[in-house]
N, CA, C and O atoms as CSV, one atom per row, in Angstrom:
chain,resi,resn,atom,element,x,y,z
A,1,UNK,N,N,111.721,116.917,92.389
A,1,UNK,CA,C,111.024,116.966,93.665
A,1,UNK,C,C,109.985,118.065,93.660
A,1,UNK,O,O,109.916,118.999,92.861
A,2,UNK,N,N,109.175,117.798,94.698
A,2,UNK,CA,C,107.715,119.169,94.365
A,2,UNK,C,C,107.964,119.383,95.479
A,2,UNK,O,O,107.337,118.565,96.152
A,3,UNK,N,N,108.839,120.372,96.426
A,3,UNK,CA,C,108.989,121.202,97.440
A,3,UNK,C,C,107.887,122.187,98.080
A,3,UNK,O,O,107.325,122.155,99.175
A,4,UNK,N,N,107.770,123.211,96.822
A,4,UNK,CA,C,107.279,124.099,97.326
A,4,UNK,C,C,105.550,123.299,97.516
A,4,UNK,O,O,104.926,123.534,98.552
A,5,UNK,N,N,104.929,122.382,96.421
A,5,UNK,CA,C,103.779,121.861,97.003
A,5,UNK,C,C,103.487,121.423,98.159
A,5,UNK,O,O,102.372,121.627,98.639
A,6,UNK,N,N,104.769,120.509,99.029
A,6,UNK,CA,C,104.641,119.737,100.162
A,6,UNK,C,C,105.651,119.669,101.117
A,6,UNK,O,O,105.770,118.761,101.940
A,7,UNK,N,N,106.472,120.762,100.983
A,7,UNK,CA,C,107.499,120.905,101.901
A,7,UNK,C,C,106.623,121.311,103.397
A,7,UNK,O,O,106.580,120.425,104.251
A,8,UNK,N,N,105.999,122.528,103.663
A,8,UNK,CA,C,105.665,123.066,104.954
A,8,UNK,C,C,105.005,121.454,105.356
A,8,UNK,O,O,105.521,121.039,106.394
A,9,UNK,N,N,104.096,120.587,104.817
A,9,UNK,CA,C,102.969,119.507,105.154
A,9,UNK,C,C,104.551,118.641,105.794
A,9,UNK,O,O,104.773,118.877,106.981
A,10,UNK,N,N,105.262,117.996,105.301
A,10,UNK,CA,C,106.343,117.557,105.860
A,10,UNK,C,C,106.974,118.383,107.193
A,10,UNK,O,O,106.918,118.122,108.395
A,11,UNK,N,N,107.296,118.956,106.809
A,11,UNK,CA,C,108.008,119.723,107.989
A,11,UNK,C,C,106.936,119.776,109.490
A,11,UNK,O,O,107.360,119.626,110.635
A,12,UNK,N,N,105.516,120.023,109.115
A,12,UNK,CA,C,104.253,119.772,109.684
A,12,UNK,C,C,104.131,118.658,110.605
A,12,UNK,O,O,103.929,118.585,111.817
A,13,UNK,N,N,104.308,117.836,109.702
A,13,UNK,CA,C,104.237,116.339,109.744
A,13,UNK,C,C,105.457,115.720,110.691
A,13,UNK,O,O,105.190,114.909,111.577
A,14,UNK,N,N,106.772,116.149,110.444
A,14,UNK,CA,C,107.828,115.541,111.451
A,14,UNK,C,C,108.004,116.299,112.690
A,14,UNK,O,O,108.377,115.751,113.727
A,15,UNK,N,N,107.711,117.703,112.591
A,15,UNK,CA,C,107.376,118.266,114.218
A,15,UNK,C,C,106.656,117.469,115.099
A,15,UNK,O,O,106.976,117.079,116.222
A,16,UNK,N,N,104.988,117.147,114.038
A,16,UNK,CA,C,103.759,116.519,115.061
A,16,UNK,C,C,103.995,114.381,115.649
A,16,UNK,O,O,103.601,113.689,116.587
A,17,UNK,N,N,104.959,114.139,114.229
A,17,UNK,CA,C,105.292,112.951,114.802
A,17,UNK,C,C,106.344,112.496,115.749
A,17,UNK,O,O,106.515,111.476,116.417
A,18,UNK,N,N,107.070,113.753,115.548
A,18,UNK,CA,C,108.403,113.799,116.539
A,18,UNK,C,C,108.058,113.990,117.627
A,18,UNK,O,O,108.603,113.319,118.504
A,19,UNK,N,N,107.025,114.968,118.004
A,19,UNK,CA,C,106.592,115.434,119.695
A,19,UNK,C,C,106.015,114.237,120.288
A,19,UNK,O,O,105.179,113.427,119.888
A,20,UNK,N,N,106.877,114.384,121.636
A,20,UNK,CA,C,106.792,113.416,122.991
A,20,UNK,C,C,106.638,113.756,124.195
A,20,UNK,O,O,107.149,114.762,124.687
A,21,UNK,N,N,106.027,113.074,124.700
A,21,UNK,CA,C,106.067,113.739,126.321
A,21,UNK,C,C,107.503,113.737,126.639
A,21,UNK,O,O,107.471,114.025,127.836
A,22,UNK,N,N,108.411,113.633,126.412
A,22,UNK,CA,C,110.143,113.112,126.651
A,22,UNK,C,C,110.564,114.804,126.033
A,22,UNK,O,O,111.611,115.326,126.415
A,23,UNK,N,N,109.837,115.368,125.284
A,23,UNK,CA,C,110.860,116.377,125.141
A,23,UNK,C,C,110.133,117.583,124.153
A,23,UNK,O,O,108.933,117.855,124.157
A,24,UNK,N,N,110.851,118.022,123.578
A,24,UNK,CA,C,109.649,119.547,122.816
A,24,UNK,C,C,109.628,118.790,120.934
A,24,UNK,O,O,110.207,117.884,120.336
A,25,UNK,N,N,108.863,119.563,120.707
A,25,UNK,CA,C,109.252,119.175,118.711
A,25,UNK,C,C,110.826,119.699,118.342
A,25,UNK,O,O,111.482,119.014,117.557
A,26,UNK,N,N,111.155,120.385,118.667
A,26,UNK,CA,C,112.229,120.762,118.303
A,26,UNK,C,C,113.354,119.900,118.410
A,26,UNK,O,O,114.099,119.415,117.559
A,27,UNK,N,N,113.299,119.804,119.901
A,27,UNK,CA,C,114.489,118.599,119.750
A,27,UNK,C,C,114.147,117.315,119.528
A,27,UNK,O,O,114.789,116.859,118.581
A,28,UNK,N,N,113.574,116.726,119.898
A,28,UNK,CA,C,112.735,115.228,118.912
A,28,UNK,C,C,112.750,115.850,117.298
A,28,UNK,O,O,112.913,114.894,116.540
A,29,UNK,N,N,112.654,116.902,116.677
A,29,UNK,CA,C,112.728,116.379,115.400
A,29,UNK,C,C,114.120,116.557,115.129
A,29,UNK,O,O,114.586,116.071,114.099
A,30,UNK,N,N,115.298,117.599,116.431
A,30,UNK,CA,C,116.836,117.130,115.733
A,30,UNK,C,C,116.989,116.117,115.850
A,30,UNK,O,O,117.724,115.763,114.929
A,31,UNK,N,N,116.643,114.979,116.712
A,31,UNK,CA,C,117.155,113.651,116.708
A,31,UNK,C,C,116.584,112.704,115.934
A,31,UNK,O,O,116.996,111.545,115.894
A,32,UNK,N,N,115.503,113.182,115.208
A,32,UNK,CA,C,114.943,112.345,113.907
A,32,UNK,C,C,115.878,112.622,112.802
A,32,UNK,O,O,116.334,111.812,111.995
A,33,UNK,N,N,116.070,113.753,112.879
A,33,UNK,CA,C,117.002,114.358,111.437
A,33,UNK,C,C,117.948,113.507,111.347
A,33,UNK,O,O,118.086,112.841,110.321
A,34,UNK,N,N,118.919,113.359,112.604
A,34,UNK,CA,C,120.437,112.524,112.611
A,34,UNK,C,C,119.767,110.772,112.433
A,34,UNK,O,O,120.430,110.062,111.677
A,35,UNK,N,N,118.679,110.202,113.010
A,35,UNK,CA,C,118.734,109.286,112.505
A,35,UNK,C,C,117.891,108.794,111.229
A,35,UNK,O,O,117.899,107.704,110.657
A,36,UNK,N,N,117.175,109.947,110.980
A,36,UNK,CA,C,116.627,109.491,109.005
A,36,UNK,C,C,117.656,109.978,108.515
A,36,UNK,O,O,117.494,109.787,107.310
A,37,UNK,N,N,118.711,110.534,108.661
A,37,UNK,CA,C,119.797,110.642,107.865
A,37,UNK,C,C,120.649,109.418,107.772
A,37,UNK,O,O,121.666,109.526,107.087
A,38,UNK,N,N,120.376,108.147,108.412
A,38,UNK,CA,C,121.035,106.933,108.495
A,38,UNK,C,C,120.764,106.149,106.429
A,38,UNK,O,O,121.385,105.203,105.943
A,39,UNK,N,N,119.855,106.858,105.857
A,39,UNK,CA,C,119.364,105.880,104.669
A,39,UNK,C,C,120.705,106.683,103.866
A,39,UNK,O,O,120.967,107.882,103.770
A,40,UNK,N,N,121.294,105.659,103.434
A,40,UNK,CA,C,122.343,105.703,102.176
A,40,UNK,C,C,121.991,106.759,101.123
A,40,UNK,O,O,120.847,107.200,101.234
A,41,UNK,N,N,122.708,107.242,100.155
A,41,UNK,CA,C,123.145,108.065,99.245
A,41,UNK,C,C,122.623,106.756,97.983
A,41,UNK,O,O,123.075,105.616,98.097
A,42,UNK,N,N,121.676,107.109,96.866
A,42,UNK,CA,C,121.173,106.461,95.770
A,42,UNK,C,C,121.571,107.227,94.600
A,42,UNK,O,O,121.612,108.457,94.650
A,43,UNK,N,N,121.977,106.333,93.158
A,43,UNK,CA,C,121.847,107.061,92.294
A,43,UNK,C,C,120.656,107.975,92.044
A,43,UNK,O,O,121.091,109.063,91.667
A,44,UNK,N,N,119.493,107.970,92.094
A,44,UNK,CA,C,118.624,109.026,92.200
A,44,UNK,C,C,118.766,110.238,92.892
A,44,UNK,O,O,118.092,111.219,92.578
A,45,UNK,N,N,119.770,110.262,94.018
A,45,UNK,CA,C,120.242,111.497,94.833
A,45,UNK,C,C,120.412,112.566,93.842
A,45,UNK,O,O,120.957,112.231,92.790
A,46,UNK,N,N,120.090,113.649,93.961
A,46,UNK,CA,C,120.703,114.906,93.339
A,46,UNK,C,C,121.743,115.133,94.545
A,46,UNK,O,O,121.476,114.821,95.705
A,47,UNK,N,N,122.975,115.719,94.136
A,47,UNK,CA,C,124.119,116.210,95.327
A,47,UNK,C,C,123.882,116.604,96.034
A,47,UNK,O,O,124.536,116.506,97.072
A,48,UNK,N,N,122.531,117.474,95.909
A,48,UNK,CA,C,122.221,118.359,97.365
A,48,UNK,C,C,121.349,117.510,98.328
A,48,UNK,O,O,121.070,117.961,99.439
A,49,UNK,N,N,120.851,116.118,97.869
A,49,UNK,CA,C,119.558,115.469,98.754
A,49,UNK,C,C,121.086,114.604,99.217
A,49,UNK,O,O,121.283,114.770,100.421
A,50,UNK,N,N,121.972,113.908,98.679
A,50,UNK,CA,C,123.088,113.142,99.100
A,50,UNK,C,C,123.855,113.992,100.749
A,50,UNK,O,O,124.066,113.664,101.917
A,51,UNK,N,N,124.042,115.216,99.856
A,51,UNK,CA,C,124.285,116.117,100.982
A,51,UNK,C,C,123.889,116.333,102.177
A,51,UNK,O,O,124.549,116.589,103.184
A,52,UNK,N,N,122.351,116.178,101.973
A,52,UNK,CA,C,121.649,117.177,102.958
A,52,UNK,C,C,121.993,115.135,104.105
A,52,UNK,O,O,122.813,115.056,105.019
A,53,UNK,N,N,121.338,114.221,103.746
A,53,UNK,CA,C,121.573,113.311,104.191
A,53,UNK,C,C,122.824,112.605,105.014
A,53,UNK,O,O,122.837,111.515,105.585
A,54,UNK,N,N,123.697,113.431,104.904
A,54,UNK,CA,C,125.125,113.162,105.217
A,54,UNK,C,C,125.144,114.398,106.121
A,54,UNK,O,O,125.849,114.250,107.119
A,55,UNK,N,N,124.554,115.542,106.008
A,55,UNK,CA,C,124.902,116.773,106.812
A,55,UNK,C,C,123.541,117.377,107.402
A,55,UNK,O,O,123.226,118.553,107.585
A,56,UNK,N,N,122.721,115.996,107.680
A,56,UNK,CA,C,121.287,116.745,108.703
A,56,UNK,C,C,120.840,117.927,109.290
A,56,UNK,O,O,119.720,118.438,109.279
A,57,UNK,N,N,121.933,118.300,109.825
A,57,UNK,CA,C,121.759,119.473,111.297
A,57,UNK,C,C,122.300,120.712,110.516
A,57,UNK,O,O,121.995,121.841,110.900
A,58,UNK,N,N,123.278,120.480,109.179
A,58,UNK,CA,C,123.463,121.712,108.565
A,58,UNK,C,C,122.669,121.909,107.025
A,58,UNK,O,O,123.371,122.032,106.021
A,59,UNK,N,N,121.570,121.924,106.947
A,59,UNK,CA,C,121.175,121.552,105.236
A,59,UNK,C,C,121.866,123.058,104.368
A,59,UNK,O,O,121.952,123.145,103.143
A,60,UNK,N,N,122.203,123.903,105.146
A,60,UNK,CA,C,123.167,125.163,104.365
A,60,UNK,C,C,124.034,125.390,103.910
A,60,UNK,O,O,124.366,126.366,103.236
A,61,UNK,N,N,124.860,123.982,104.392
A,61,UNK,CA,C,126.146,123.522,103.672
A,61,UNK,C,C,125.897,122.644,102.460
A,61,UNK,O,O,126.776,122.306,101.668
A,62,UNK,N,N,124.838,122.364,102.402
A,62,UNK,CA,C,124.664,121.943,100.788
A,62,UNK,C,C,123.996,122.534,100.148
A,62,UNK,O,O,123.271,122.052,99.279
A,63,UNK,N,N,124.094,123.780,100.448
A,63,UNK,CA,C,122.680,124.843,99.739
A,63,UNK,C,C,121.670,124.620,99.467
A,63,UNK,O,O,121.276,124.885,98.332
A,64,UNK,N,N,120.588,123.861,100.703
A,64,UNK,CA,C,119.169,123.621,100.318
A,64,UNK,C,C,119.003,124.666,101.995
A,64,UNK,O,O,119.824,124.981,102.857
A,65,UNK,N,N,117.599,124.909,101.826
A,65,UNK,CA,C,116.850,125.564,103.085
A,65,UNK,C,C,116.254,124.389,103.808
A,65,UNK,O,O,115.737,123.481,103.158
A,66,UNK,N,N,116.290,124.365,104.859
A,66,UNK,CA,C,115.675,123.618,106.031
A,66,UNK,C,C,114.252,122.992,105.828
A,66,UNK,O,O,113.778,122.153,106.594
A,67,UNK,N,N,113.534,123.551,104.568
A,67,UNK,CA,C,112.069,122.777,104.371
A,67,UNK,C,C,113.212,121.617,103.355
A,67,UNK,O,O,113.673,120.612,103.896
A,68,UNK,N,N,113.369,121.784,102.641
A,68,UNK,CA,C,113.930,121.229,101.577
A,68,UNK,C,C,114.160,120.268,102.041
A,68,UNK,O,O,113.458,119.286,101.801
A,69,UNK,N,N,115.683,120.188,103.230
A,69,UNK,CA,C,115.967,118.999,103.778
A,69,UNK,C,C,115.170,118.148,104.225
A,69,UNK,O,O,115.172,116.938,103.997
A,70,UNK,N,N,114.000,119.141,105.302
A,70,UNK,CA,C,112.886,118.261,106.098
A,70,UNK,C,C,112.523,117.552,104.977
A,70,UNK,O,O,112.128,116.499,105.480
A,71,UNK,N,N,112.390,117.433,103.714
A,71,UNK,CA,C,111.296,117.204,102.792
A,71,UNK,C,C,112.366,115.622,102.449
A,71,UNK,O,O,112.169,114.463,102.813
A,72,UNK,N,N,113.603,116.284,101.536
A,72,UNK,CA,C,114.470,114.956,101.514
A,72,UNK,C,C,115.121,114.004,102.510
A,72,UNK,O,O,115.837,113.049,102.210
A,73,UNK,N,N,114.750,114.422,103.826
A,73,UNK,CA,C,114.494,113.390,105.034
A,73,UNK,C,C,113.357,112.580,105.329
A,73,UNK,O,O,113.511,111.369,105.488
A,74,UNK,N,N,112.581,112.946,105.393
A,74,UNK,CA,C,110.926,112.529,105.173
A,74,UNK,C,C,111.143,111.366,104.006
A,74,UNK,O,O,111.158,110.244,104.511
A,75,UNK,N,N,111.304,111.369,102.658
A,75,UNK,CA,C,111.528,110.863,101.805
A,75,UNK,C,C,112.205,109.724,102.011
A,75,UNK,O,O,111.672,108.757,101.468
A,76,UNK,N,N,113.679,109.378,102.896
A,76,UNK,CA,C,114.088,108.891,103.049
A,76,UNK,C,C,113.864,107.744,104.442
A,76,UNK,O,O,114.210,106.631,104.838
A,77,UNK,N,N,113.208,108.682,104.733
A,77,UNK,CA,C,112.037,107.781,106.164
A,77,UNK,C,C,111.373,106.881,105.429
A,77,UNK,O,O,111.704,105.704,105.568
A,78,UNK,N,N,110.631,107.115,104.779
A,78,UNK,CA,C,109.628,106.776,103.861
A,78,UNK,C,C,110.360,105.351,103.420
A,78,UNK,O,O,110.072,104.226,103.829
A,79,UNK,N,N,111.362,105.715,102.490
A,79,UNK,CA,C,112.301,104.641,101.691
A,79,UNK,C,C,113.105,103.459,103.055
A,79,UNK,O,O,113.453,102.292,102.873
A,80,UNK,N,N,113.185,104.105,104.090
A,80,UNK,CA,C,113.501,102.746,105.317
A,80,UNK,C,C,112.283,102.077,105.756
A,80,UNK,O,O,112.275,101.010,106.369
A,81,UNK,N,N,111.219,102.770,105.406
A,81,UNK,CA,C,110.637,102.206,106.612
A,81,UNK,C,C,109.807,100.836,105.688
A,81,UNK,O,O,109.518,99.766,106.222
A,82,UNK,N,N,109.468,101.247,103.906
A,82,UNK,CA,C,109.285,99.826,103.421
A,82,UNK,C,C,109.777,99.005,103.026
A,82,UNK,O,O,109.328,98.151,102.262
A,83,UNK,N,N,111.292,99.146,103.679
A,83,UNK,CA,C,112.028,98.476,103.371
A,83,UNK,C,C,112.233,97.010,104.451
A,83,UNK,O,O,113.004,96.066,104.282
A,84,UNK,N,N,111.315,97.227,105.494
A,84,UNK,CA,C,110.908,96.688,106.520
A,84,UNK,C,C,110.430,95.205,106.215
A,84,UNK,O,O,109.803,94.964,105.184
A,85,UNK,N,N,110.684,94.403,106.966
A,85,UNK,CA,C,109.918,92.691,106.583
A,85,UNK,C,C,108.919,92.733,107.359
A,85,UNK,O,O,107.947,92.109,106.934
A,86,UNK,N,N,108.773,93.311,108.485
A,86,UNK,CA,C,107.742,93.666,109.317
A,86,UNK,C,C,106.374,94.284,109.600
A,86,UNK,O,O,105.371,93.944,110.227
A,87,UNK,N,N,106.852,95.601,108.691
A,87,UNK,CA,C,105.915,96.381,108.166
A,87,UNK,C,C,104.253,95.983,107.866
A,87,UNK,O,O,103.806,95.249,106.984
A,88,UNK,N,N,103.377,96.895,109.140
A,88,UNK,CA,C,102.143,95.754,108.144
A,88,UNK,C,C,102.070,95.997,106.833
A,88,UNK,O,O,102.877,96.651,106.172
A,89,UNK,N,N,100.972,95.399,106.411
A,89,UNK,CA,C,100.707,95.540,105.051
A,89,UNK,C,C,99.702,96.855,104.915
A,89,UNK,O,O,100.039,97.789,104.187
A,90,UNK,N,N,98.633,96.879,105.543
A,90,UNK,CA,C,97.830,98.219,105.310
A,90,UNK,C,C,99.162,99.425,105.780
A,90,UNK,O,O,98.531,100.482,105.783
A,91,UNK,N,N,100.271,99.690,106.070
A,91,UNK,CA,C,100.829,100.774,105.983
A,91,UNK,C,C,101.543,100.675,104.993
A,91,UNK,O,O,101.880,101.786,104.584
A,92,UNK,N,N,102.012,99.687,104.298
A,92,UNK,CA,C,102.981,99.532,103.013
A,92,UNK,C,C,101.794,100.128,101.699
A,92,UNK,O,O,102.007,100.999,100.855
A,93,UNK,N,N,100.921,99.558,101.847
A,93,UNK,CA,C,99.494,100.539,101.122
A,93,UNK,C,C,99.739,101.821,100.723
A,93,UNK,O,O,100.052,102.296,99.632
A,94,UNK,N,N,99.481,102.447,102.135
A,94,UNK,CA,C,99.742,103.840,102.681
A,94,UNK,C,C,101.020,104.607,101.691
A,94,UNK,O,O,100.823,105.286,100.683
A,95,UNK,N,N,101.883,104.388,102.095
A,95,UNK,CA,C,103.260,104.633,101.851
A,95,UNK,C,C,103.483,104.282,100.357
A,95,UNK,O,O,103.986,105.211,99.725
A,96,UNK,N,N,103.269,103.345,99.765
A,96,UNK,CA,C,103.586,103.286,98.460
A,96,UNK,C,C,102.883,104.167,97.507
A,96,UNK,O,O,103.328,104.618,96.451
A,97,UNK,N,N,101.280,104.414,98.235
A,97,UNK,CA,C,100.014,105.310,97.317
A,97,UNK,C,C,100.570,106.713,97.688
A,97,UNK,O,O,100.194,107.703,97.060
A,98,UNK,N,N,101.251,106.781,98.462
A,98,UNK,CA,C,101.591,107.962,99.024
A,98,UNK,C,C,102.919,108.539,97.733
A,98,UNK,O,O,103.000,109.492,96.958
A,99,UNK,N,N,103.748,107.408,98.057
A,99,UNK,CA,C,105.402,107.514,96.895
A,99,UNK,C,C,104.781,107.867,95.574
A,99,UNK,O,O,105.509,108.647,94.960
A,100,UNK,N,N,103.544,107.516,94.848
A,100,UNK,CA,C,103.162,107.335,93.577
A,100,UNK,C,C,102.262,108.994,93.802
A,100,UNK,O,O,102.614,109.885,93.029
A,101,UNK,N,N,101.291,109.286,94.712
A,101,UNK,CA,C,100.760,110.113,94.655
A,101,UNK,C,C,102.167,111.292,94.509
A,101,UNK,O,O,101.876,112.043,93.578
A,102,UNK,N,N,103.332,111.624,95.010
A,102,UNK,CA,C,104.205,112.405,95.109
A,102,UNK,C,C,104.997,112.390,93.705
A,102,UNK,O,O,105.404,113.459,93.250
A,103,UNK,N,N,105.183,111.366,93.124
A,103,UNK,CA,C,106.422,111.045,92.101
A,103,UNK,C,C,105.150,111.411,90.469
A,103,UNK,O,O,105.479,111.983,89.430
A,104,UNK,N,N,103.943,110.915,90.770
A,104,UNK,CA,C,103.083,111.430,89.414
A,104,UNK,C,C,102.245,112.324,89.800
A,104,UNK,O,O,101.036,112.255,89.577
A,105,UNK,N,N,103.190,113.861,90.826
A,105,UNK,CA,C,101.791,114.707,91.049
A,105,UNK,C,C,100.294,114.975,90.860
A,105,UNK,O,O,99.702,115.983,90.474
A,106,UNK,N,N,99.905,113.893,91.209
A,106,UNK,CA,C,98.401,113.542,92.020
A,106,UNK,C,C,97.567,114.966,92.548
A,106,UNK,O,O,97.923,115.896,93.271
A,107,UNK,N,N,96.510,114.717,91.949
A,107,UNK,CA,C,95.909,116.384,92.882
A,107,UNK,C,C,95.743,115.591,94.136
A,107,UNK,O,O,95.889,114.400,94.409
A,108,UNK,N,N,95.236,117.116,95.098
A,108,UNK,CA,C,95.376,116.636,96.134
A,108,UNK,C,C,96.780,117.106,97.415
A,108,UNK,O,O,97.694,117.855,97.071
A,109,UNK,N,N,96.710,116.613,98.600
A,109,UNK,CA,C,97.543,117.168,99.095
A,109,UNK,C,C,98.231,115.336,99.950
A,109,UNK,O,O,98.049,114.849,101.066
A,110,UNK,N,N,98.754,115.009,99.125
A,110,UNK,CA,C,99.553,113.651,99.272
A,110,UNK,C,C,99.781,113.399,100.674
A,110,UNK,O,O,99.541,112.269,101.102
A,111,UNK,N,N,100.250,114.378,101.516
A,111,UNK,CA,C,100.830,113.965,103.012
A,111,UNK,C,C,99.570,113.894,103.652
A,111,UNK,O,O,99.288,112.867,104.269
A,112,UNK,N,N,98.546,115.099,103.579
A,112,UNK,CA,C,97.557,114.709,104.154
A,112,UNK,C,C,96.494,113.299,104.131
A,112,UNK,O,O,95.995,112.744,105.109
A,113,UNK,N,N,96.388,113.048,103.106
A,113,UNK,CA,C,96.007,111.436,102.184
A,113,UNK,C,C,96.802,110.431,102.955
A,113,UNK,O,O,96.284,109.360,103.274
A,114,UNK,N,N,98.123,110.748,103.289
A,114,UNK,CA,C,98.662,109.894,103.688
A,114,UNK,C,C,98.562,108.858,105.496
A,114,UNK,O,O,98.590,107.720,105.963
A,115,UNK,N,N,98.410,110.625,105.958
A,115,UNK,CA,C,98.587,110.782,107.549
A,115,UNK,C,C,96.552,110.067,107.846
A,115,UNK,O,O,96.144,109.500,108.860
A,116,UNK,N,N,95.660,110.429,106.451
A,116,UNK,CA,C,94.239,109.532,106.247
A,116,UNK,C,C,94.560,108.515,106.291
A,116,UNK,O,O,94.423,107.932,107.367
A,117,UNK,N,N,95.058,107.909,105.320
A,117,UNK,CA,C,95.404,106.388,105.515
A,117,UNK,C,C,95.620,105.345,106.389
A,117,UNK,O,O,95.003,104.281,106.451
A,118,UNK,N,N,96.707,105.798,107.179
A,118,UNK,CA,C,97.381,105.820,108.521
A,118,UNK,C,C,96.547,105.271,109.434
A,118,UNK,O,O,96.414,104.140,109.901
A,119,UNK,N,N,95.724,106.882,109.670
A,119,UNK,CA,C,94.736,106.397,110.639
A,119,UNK,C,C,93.447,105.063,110.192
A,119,UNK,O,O,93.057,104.092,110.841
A,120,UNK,N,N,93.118,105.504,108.999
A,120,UNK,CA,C,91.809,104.303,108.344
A,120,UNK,C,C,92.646,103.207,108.193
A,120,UNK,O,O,92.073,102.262,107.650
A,121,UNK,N,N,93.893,102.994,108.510
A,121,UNK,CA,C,95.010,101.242,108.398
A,121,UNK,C,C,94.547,100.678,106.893
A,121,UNK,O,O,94.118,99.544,106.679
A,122,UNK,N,N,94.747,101.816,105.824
A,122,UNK,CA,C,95.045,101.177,104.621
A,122,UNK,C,C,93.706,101.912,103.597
A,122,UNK,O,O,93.548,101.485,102.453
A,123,UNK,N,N,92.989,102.803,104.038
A,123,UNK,CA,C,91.766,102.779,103.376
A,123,UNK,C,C,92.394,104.484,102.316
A,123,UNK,O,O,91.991,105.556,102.769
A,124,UNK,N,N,92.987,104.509,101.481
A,124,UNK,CA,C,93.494,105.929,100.858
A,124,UNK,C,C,91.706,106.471,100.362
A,124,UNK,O,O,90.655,105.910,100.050
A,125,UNK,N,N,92.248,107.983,100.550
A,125,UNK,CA,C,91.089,108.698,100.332
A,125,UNK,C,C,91.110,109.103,98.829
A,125,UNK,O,O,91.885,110.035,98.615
A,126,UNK,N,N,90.475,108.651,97.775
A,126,UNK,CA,C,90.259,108.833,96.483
A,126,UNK,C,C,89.821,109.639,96.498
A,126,UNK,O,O,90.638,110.484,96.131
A,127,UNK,N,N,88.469,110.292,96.809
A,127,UNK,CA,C,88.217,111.381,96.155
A,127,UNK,C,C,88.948,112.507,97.219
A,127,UNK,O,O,88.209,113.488,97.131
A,128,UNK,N,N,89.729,112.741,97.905
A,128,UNK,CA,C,90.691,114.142,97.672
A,128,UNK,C,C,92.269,113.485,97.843
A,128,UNK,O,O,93.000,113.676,98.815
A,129,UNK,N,N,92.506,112.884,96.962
A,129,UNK,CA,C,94.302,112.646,96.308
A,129,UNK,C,C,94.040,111.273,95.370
A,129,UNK,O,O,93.907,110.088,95.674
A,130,UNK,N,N,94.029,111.972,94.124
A,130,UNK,CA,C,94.226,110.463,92.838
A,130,UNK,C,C,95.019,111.656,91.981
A,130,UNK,O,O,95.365,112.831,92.096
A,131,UNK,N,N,95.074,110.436,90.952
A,131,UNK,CA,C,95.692,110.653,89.325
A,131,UNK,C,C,95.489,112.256,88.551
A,131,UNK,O,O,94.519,112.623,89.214
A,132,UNK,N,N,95.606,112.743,88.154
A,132,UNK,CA,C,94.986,113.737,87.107
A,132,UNK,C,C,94.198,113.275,86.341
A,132,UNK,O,O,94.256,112.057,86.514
A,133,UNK,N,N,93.287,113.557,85.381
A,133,UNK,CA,C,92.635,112.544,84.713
A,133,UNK,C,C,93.524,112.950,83.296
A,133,UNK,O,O,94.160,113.965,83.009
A,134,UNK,N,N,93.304,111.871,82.666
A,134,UNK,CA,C,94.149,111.384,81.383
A,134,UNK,C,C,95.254,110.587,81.331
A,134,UNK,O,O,95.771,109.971,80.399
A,135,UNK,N,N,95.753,110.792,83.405
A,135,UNK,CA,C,96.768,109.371,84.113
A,135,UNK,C,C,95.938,108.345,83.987
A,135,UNK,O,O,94.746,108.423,84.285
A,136,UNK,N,N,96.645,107.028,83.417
A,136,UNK,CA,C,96.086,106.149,84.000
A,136,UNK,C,C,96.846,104.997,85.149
A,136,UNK,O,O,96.165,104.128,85.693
């Protein structure tokens, strides 16, 4: 996982999507935590992302820090939400360029690229988040 690259942008990111007129970021993002913690435990889990997923509200009991978790919650948002039949297609775009920009550290700042996308409904911003060159 690349934490320290994109942990605060996550954590960023589920405050600003969590806030509602219904209530503050804080508590809209505890009640995101308990329900992106709904995505199952994968062999890809390391113990502590299995953990943190099973124990939302405490990520200290599995010895990760609170970006960490935000980060392997986010992740797991991510993994429900294309899992969707519904889903348009310009956000499955989004989200998958997003999974690939994160998993083959992509320059660039991936969440931001992402939260671009989003808004342009499918258009990813190449020139600030692609490949390294010599990726192909």
């Amino acid at each position: 996982m690349n934490t320290p690259s994109w942990g605060m942008l996550v954590v960023l990111g589920l405050a600003l999507a969590t806030t509602s007129r219904s209530g503050t970021a804080h508590a809209q993002a505890s009640k995101a935590s308990v329900s992106l913690a709904q995505a199952p435990c994968t062999p890809k889990d390391s113990t502590v992302s299995c953990c943190v997923k099973t124990h939302p509200t405490a990520p200290e009991r599995c010895g990760a820090t609170k970006l960490e978790a935000a980060e392997i919650l986010f992740a797991g948002r991510v993994a429900m939400e294309l899992a969707r039949p519904d889903l348009p297609e310009w956000k499955r775009v989004c989200m998958e360029t997003y999974v690939k920009c994160q998993e083959e550290d992509w320059l660039g700042h991936c969440y931001e690229c992402f939260r671009y996308c989003e808004g342009q409904k499918g258009e990813w911003p190449r020139n600030k988040c692609r490949r390294q060159q010599g990726d192909n």
